[in-house]
MARVEX-731703 format. One line per 2 residues: number of its first residue (from 1); for each residue x, y, z of C-alpha. Coordinates in nm, 2 decimals, decimal comma, always signed. Layout:
REM residues N
NUM> X/Y/Z  ...
REM end
This chain:
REM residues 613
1> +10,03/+10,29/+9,10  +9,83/+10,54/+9,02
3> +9,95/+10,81/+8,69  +9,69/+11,06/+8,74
5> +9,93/+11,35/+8,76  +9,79/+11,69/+8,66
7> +9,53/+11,65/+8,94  +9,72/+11,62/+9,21
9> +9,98/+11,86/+9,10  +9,74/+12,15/+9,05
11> +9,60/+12,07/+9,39  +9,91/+12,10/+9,57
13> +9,96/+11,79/+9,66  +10,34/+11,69/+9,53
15> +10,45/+11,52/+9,84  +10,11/+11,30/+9,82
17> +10,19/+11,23/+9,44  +10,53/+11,09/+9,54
19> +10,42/+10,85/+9,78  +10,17/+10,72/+9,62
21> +10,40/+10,61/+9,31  +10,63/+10,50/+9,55
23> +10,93/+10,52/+9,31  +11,31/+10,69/+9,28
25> +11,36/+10,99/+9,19  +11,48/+10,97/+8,87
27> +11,14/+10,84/+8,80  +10,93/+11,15/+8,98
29> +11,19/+11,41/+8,76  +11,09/+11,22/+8,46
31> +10,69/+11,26/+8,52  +10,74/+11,60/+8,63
33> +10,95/+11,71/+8,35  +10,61/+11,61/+8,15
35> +10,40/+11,89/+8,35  +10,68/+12,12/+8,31
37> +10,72/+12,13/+7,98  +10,36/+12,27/+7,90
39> +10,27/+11,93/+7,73  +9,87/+11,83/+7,82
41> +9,94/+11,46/+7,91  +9,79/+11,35/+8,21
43> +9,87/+10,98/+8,22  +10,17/+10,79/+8,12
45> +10,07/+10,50/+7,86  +10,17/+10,14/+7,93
47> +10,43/+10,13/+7,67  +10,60/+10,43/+7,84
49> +10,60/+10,25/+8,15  +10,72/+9,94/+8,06
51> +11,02/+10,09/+7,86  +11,09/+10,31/+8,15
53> +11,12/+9,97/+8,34  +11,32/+9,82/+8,11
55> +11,56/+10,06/+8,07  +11,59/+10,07/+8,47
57> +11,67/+9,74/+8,39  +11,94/+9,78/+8,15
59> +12,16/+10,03/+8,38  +12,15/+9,83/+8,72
61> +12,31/+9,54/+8,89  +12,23/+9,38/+9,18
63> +12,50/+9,30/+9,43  +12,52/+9,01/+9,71
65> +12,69/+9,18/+10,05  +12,75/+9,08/+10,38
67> +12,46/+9,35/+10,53  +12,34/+9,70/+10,49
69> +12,64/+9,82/+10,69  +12,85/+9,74/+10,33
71> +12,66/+10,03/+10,14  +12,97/+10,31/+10,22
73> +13,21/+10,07/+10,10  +12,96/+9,95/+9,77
75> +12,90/+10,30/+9,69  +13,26/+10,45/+9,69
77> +13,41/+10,14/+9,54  +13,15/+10,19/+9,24
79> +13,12/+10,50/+9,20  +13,54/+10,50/+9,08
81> +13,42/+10,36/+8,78  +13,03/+10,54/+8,72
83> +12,78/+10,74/+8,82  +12,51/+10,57/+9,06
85> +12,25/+10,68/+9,10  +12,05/+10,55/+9,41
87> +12,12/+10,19/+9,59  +11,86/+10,02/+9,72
89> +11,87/+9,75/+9,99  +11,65/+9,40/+10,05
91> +11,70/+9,06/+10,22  +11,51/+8,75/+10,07
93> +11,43/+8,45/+10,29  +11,72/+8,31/+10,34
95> +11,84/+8,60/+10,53  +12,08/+8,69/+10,28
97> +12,20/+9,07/+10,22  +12,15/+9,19/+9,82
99> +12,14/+9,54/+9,68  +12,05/+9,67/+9,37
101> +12,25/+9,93/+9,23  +12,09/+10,19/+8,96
103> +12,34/+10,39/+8,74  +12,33/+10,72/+8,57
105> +12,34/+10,55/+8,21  +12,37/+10,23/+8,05
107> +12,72/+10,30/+7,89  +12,79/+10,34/+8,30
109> +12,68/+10,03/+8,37  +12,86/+9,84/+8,09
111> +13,15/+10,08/+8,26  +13,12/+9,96/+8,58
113> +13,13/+9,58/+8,43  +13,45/+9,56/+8,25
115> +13,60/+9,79/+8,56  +13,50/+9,59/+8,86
117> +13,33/+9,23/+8,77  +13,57/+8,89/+8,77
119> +13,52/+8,58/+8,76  +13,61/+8,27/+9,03
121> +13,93/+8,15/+8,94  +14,00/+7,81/+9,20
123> +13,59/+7,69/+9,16  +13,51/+7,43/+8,89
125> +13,24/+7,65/+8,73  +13,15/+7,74/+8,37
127> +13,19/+8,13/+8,35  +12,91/+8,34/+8,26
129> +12,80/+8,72/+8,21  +12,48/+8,81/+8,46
131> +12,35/+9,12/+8,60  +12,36/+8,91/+8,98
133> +12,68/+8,95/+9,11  +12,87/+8,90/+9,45
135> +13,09/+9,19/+9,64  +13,40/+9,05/+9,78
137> +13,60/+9,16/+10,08  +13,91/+9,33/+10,00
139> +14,26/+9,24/+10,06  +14,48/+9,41/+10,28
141> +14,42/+9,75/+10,39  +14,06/+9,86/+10,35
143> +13,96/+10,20/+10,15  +13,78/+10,47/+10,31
145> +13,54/+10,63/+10,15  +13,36/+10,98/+10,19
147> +13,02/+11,06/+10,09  +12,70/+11,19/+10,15
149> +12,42/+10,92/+9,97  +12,23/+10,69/+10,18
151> +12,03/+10,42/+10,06  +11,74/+10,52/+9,88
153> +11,54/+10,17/+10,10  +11,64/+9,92/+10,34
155> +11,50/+9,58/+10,35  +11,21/+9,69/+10,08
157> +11,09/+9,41/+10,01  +11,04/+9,28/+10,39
159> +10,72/+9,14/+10,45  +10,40/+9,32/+10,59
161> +10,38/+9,29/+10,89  +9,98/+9,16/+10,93
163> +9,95/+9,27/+11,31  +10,08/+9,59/+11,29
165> +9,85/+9,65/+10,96  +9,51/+9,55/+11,15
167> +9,68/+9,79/+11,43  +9,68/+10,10/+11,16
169> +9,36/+9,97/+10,97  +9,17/+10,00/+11,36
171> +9,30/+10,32/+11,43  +9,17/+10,49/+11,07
173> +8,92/+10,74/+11,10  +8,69/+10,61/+10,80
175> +8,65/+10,30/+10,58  +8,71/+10,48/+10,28
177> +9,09/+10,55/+10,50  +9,12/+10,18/+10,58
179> +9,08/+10,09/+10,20  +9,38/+10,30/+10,12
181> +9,59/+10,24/+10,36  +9,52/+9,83/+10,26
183> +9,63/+9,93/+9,92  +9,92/+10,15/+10,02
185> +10,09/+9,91/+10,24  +10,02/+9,61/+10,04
187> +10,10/+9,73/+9,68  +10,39/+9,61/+9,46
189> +10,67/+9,90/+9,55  +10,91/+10,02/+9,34
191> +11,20/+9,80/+9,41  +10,93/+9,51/+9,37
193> +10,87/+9,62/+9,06  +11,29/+9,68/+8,99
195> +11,34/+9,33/+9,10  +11,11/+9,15/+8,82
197> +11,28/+9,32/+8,58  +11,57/+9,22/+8,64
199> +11,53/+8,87/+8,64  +11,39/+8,96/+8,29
201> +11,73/+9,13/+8,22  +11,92/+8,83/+8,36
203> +11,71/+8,57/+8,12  +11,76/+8,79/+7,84
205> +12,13/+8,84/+7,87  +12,15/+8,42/+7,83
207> +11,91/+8,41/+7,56  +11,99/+8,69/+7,30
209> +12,30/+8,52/+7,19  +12,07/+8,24/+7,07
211> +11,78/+8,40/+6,91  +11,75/+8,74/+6,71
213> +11,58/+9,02/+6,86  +11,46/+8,85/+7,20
215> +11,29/+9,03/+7,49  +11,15/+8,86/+7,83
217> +10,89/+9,10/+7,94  +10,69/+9,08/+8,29
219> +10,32/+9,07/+8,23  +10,03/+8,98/+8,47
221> +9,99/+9,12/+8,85  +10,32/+9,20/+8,85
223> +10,27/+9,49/+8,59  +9,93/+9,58/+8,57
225> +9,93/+9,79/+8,85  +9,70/+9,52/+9,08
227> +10,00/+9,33/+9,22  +10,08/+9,30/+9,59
229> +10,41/+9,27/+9,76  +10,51/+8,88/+9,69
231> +10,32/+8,84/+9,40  +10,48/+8,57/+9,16
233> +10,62/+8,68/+8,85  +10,51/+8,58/+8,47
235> +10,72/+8,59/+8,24  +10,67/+8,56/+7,83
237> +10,98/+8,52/+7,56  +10,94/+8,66/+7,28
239> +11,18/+8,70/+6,91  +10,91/+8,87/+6,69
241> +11,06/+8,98/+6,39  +11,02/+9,36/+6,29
243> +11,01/+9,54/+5,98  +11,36/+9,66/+6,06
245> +11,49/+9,32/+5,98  +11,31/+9,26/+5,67
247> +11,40/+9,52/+5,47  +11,29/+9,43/+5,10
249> +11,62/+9,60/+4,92  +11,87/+9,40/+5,09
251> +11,99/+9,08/+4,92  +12,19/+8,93/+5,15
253> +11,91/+8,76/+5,40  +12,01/+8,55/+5,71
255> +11,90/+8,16/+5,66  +11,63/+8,07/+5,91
257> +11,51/+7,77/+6,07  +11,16/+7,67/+6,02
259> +10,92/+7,58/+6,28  +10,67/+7,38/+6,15
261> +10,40/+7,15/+6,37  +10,23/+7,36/+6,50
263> +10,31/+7,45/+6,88  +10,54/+7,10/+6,94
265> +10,86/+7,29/+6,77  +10,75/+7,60/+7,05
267> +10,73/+7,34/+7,34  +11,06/+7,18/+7,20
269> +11,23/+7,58/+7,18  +11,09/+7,65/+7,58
271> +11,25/+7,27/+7,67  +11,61/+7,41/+7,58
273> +11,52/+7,76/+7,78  +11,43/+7,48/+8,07
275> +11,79/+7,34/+8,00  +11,95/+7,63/+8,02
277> +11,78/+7,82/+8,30  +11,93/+7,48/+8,51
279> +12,24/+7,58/+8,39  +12,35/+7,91/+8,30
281> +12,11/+8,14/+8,49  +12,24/+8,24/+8,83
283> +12,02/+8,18/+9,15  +11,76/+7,97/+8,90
285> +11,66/+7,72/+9,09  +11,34/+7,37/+9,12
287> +11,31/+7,44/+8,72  +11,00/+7,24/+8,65
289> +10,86/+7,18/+8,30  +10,45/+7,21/+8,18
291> +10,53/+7,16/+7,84  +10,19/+6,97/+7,67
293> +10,00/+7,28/+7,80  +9,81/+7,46/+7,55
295> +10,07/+7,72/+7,63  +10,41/+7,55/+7,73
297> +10,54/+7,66/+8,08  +10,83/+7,62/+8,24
299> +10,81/+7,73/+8,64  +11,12/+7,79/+8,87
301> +11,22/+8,00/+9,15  +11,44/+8,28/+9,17
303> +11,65/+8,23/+9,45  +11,85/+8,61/+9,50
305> +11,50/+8,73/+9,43  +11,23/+8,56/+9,64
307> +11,01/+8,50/+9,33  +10,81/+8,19/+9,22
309> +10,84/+8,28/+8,81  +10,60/+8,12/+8,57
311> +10,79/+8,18/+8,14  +10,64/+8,10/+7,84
313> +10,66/+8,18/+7,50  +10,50/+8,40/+7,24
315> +10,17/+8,50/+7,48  +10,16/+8,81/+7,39
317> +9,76/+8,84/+7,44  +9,89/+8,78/+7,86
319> +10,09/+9,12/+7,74  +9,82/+9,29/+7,65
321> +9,62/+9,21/+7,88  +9,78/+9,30/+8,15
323> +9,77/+9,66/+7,93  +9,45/+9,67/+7,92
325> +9,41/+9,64/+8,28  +9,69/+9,92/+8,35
327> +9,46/+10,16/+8,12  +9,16/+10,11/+8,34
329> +9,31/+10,14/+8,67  +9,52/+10,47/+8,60
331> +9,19/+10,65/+8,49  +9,07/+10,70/+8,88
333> +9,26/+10,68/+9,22  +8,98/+10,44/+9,37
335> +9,00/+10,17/+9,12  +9,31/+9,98/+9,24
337> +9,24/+10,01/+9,61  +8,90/+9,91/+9,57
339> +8,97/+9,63/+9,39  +9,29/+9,56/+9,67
341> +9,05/+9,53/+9,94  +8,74/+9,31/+9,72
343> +9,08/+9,03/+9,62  +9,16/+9,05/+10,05
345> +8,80/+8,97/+10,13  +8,76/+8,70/+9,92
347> +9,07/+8,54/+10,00  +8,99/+8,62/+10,39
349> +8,62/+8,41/+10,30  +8,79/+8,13/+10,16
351> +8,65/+8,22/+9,80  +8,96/+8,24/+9,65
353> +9,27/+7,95/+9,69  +9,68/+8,02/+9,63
355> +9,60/+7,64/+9,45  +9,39/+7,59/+9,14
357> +9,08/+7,44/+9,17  +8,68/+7,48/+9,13
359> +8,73/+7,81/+9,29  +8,69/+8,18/+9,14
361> +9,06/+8,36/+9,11  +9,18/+8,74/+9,15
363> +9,18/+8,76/+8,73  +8,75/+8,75/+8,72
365> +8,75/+8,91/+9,06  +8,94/+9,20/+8,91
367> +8,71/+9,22/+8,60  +8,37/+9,16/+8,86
369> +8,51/+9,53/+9,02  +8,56/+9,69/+8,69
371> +8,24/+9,56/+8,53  +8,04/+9,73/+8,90
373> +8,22/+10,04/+8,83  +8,14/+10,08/+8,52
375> +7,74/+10,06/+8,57  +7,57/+10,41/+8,55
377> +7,36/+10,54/+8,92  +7,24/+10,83/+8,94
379> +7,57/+10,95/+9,05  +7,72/+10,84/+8,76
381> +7,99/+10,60/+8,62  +8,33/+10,55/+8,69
383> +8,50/+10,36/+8,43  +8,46/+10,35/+8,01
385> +8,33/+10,02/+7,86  +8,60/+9,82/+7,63
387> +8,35/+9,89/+7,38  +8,41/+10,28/+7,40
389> +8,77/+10,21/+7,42  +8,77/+10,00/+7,08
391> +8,54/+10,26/+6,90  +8,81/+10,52/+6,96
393> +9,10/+10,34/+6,88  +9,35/+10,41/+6,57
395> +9,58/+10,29/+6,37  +9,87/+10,30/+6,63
397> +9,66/+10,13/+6,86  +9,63/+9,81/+6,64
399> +9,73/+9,49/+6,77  +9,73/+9,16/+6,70
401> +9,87/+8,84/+6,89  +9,90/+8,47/+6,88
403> +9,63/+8,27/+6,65  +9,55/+8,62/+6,47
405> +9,32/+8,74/+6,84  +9,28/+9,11/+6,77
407> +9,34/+9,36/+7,07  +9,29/+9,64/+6,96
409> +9,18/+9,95/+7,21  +9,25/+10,34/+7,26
411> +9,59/+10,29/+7,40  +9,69/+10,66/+7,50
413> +9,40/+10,79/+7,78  +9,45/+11,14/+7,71
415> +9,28/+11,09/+7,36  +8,98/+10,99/+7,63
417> +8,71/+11,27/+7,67  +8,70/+11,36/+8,05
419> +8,33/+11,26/+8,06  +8,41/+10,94/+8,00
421> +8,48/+10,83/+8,29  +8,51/+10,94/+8,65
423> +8,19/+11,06/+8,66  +8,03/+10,92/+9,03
425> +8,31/+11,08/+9,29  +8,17/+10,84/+9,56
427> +8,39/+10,76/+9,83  +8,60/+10,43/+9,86
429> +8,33/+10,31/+10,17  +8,05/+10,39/+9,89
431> +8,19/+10,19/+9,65  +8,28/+9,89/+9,86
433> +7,93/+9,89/+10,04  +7,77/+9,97/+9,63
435> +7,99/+9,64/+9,52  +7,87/+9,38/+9,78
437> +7,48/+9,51/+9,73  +7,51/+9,52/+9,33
439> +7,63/+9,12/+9,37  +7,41/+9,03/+9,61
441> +7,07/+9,14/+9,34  +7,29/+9,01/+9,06
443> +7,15/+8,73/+8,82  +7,40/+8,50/+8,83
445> +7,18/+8,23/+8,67  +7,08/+8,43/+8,37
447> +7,34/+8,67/+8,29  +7,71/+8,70/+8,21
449> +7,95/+8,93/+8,32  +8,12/+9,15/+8,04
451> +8,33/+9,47/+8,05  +8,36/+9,51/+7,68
453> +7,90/+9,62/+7,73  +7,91/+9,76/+8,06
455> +7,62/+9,61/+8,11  +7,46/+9,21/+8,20
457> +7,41/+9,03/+7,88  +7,26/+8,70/+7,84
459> +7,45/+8,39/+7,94  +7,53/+8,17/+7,62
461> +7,59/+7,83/+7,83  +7,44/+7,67/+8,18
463> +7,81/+7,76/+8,36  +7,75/+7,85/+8,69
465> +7,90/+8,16/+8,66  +7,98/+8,32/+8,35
467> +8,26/+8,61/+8,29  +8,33/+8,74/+7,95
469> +8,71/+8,73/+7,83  +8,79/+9,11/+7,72
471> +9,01/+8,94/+7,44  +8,87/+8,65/+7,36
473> +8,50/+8,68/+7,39  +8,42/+8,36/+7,30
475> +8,56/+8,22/+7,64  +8,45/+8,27/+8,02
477> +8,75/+8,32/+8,24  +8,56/+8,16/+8,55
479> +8,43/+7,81/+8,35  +8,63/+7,67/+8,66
481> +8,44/+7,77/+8,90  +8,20/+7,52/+9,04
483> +7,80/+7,53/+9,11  +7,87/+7,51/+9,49
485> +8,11/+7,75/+9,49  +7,91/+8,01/+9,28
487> +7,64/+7,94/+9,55  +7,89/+8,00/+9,79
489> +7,99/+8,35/+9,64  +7,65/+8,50/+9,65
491> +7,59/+8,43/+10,01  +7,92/+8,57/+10,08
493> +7,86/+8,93/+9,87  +7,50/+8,92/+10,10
495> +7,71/+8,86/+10,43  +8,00/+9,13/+10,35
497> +7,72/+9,39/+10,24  +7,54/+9,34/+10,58
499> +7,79/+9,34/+10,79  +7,96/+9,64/+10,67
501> +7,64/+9,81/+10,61  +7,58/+9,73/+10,99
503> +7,90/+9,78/+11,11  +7,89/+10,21/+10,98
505> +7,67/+10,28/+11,25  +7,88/+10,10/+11,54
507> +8,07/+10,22/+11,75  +8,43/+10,13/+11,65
509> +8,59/+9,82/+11,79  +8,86/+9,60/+11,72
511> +8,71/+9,43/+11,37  +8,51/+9,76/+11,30
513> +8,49/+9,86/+10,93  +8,75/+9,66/+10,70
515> +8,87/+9,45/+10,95  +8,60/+9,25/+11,04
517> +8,56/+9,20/+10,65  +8,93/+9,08/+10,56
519> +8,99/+8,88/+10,92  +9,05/+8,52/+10,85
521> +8,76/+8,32/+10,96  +8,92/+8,09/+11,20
523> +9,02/+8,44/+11,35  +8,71/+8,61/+11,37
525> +8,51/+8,25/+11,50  +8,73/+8,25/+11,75
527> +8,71/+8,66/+11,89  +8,35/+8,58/+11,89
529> +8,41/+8,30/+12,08  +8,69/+8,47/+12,33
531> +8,44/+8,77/+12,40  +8,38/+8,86/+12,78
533> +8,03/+8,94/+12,82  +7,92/+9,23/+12,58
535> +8,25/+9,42/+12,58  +8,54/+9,40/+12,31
537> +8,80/+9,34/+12,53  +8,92/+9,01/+12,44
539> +9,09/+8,71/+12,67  +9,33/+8,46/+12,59
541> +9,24/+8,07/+12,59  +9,48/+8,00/+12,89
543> +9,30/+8,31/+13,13  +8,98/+8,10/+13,05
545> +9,06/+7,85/+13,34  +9,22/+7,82/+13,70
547> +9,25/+7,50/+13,89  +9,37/+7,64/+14,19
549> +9,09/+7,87/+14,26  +8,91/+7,73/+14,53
551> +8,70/+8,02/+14,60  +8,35/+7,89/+14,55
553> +8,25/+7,55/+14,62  +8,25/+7,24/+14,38
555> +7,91/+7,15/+14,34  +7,80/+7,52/+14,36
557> +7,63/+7,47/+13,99  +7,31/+7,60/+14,05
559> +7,42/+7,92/+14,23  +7,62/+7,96/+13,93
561> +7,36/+7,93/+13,69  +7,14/+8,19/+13,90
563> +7,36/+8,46/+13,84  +7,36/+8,38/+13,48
565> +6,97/+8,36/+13,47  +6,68/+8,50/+13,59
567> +6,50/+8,30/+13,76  +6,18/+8,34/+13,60
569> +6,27/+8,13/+13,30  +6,13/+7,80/+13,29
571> +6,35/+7,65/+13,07  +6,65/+7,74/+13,25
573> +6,51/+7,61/+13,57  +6,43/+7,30/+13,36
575> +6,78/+7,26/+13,25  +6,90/+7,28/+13,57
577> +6,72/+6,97/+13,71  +6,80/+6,77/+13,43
579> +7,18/+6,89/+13,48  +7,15/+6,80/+13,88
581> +6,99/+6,45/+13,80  +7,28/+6,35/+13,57
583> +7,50/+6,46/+13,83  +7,34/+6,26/+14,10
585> +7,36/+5,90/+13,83  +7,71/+5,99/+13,86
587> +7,86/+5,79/+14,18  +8,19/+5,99/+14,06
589> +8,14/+6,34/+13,93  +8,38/+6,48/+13,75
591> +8,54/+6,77/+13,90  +8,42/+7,11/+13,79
593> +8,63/+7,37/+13,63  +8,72/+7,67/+13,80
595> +8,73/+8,03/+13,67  +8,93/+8,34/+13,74
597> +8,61/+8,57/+13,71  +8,24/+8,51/+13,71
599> +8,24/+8,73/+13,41  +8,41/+8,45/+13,26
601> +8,21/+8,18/+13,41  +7,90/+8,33/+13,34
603> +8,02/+8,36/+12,93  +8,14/+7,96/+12,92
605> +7,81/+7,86/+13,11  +7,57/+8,05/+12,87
607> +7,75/+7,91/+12,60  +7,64/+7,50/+12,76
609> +7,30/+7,63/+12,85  +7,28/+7,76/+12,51
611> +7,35/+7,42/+12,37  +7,13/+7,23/+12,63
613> +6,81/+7,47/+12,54
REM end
């Protein structure tokens, strides 16, 4: 989402600025209490958002109900015991009703626990503490309650609904329009983003009793602002300990146990989080264990949630990552959709797989958009290099993870000098049109991809295709990615920068613009195939024949072909014999297919005649 909020607010354009975000109010009072207050900050730092999450986090429940219809009851029977402050409403796949309940303060929420939680008396269970909870129907005579909240969503995390998506994207007046609305209907939302951090919440609420100082922190699409609705969560555990706790004038110190081995203790430490995920985290569910990984994984799905959830431990260059990533995309409004609609082409081409495999991923897709908007034009440039943002860093910005990997960059962009970026104001079209011509003249077999230059620098390897880690320099995040597919990508950057370069001066149709570049391929073989004549309209497979039409005659072929060909052409004419003297070998033709329309006859009988030339 994007943070660029002085802009829009000196423009006038507050109601824009809230959908955008897409968040609760709270959230917009907080960012505007920041222009308000005659401070200069024009983007919120990663950090910021992040603890903002968390503490969202810390002051909210979620609550299993029989439908939406239970919010009134919810709402009054809560609100006896603390202030909410907005209720938002989901179903996951099973069909089951949840929603998540924001209060005013965390003491409210602690509040509303001791006041209105219990536990399962007659069920052989082993009691536990967890932010998931259940609301059950009351005995006897039922309260009414009176007040005037409403949900702040219903069903928000429901689905896009893909027809009625290609519907809008036809109707918009310009490409650069079909790119954001992509991104607008597609992005993580707010209760999305609520939802991850909850389970977070949950995992720590299990954990902290066991280890000193322990956080679980989203990182990955689901925070760095290029996630879309669905997106699985990753999730990394950390206990760091902080020079609070190791304060040199205290005596008494706390006895420790080593860990000593290297990573096997660490992949022993995530085995007992797999143990205990199984059995004392609520709606956990198919825990599986990667554990001789080079970073330990466990993977299980989050059943009240919907989510796939990848945890691990200690990966806090994932972390920052993910940070470095948010910095880029808050500096301009066209770097998230842009790189929204390059992920849904690829994925539409078949260049990208939801399995791992010799194929490229979103993670060096994502760094292939930044690195294009970062070249200079003579427009200009639209993004720093990592270079400029290292230069300019201080000593707040210092960090280091795992195996002593420095990643260290400018964290606060309102230390960066305005012409450092956002300097080409090219449209969203441009830009997409600019990124499938830049590829297709790129030098994939010489030169590496790096957004810490800016700029193509010499490949150190023969890898097919070579894309510098921002971190870790020394590695290529696409070493995966096989010859033929490489091969395979440039032919598809050539394809998607003619056909949309063609397509701007057509009239619009039904796969005009966007469309035509993020239709599955199955799908948009078989329009081309279901076309009548040279119109769009398009005709369903079952409309393509009809038995009982008995209109023409049988063995009418050549008349048929006549109408479809003039009669000067040689070869046709030739085709035609050969056609009638397999016929006559034939003591027992098969019967001939009849058509509803000879607009549809003629289309099927160009397509044989095709194939027989």
């Amino acid at each position: 989402m994007s943070i660029i909020i002085q802009t829009l607010v000196n423009k006038g354009k507050t109601n824009l600025f809230k959908k955008l975000l897409n968040c609760s109010q709270s959230t917009c009072e907080c960012l505007y209490s920041r222009k308000s207050s005659g401070t200069a900050k024009k983007f919120l730092s990663f950090e910021e958002v992040v603890a903002q999450r968390r503490a969202e986090a810390r002051r909210s429940i979620v609550v299993q109900v029989n439908s939406e219809a239970s919010f009134s009851e919810l709402y009054g029977y809560c609100s006896k015991y603390a202030t909410v402050n907005g209720i938002h409403h989901y179903k996951n796949t099973g069909g089951e009703h949840f929603m998540l309940i924001e209060f005013s303060s965390e003491e409210s929420s602690k509040a509303a626990f001791q006041s209105c939680t219990t536990h399962q008396k007659d069920l052989d269970i082993m009691a536990l503490n967890s932010p998931f909870l259940w609301f059950r129907a009351a005995t006897g005579k039922k309260e009414i309650y009176k007040h005037s909240a409403t949900l702040a969503s219903v069903n928000g995390i429901e689905p896009v609904n893909e027809d009625s998506l290609f519907k809008d994207l036809i109707n918009c007046e310009t490409v650069s329009d079909q790119i954001q609305l992509l991104y607008d209907r597609t992005m993580l939302n707010d209760l999305g983003a609520r939802l991850r951090y909850m389970v977070a919440r949950q995992i720590e609420c299990v954990l902290e009793s066991l280890y000193a100082n322990i956080a679980v922190r989203p990182f990955g699409s689901s925070i760095n602002g290029f996630g879309k609705m669905g997106c699985d969560l990753d999730l990394v555990l950390t206990n760091t300990v902080t020079d609070e706790m190791c304060q040199p004038g205290r005596r008494l110190v706390y006895q420790d146990k080593r860990a000593e081995g290297g990573r096997a203790p660490w992949a022993r430490h995530m085995q007992c989080v797999a143990e205990l995920l199984e059995l004392r985290v609520a709606g956990a569910r198919r825990v599986q264990r990667i554990l001789n990984a080079r970073v330990p994984i466990v993977k299980f799905a989050h059943h009240y949630t919907d989510l796939e959830c990848d945890l691990c431990y200690n990966n806090m260059s994932g972390v920052y990552m993910s940070e470095l990533l948010w910095q880029l995309g808050s500096l301009d409004p066209r770097v998230r959709p842009l790189t929204v609609a390059v992920r849904r082409w690829a994925a539409a081409t078949g260049l990208t797989n939801p399995h791992p495999g010799r194929w490229i991923t979103n993670f060096p897709l994502t760094l292939m958009v930044l690195f294009f908007l970062q070249q200079k034009t003579t427009d200009g440039f639209v993004l720093p290099t990592m270079k400029s943002l290292v230069r300019r860093a201080g000593k707040e910005d210092v960090r280091v993870a795992e195996e002593n990997l420095n990643c260290t960059f400018l964290r606060d962009m309102n230390k960066l000098p305005r012409e450092c970026y956002a300097q080409n104001e090219a449209s969203l079209q441009t830009l997409l049109l600019q990124f499938f011509e830049y590829y297709a003249q790129f030098d994939f077999q010489e030169k590496a991809i790096s957004i810490n230059e800016g700029a193509p620098i010499r490949k150190p390897n023969a890898q097919p295709l070579y894309i510098v880690n921002p971190l870790e320099q020394a590695l290529n995040v696409s070493r995966n990615v096989s010859f033929e597919e490489c091969e395979r990508l440039k032919s598809e950057v050539r394809n998607a920068a003619w056909q949309l370069d063609a397509g701007l001066d057509r009239q619009k149709g039904d796969d005009w613009g966007l469309v035509g570049l993020i239709e599955q391929k199955t799908t948009r073989g078989l329009k081309k195939l279901l076309r009548a004549g040279n119109s769009h309209r398009l005709v369903s497979v079952k409309d393509l024949f009809n038995e009982t039409d008995d209109s023409e005659p049988r063995n009418n072929l050549r008349s048929k072909l006549e109408r479809l060909v003039p009669k000067s052409e040689k070869e046709v004419e030739t085709s035609v014999q050969e056609m009638k003297e397999e016929l006559a070998k034939d003591k027992k033709p098969k019967e001939k297919i009849k058509f509803k329309n000879s607009s549809i006859a003629s289309e099927v009988f160009r397509i044989r005649r095709d194939k027989i030339v």
